[in-house]
N, C-alpha and C positions, 0 to 999 in steps of 0.2 A: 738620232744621230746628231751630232754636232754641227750645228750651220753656221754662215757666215756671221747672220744676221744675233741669234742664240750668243755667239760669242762676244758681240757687238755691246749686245742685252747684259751681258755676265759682266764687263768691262766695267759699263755705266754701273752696276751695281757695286760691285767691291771697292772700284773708286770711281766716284759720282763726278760730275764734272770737271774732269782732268781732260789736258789735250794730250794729246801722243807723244810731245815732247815730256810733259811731267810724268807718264805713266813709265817712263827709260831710266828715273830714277832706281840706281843700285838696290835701295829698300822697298821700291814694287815690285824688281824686274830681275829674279837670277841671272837672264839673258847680260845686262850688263854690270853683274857684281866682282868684285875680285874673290877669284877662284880658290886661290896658290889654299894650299895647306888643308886642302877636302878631303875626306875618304872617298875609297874607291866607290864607283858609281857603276850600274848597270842602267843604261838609256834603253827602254822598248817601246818601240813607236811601231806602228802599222803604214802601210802605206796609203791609205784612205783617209788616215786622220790628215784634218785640215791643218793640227798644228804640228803634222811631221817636221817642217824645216825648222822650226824651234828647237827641236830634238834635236837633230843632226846637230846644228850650230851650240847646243847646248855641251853635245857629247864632244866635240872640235874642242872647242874653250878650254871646259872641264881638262882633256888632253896638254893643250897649251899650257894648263898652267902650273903641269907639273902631275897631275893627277892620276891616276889607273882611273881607264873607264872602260866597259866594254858598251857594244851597240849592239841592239838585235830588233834587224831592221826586218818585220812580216807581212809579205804580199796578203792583200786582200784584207789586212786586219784596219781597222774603224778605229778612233779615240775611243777610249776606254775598253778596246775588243775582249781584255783580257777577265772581264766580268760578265761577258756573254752567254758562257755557259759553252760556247762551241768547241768543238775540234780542235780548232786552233787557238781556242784561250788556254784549254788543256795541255797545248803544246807546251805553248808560251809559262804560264806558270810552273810546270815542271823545270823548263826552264832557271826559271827564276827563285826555284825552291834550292837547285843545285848549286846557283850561283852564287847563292846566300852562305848554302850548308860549306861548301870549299873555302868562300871568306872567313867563315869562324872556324874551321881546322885549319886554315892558315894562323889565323891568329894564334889559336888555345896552343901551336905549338910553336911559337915564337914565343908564348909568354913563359 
C-alpha cells in the first residue's frame, strides 16, 4: 500500500531536494497548472488511497476550468486498487472501458 512515508521517499526521488513550495510549480504539479482547454477526464480514486484529496480537488479544477470530467469515487478501494486483480478493480475498469468506449463514439460521430 501506499504510505505516508513511501510517498515522502517518491517525492525526494523524482525531485530531489525541493521544499514544498517549489514542488507547487505548475510544471511538477497538475494540481496547480492552468487547466482551460483539456479533454474530457475520468478522475477514479478509491477511498483509502492516501492521495484521494488530490483527486477530488484535481477533478473540481479540471471542472472549473471549463473541462468535462466525470469522478468515480470507490468505497474501500486503495491507490492504484484498480490493478489488484479484485472484485472491485473489475468493477472499476469495466467502468473505465465504457467510459472511454462512449468517448470515442462520441467523437467518431461528431467527426
Amino acid at each position: 500500500m501506499l504510505s505516508r512515508s513511501l510517498i515522502d521517499g517518491l517525492m525526494e526521488l523524482g525531485l530531489p531536494s525541493m521544499d514544498p513550495e517549489s514542488r507547487r510549480d505548475p510544471s511538477h504539479s497538475p494540481l496547480y497548472a492552468d487547466l482551460i482547454g483539456l479533454p474530457p477526464a475520468l478522475f477514479t480514486v478509491g477511498s483509502l488511497d492516501p492521495l484521494r484529496d488530490d483527486a477530488l480537488f484535481l477533478a473540481a479544477r479540471w471542472r472549473l476550468a471549463g473541462n468535462a470530467a466525470d469522478l468515480d469515487f470507490w468505497p474501500e478501494g486503495a491507490h492504484s486498487f484498480t490493478n489488484m486483480g479484485t472484485p472491485l478493480a473489475t468493477v472499476a475498469l469495466d467502468r473505465i472501458t465504457s467510459w472511454i468506449s462512449a468517448l470515442l463514439d462520441r467523437t467518431e460521430q461528431g467527426s
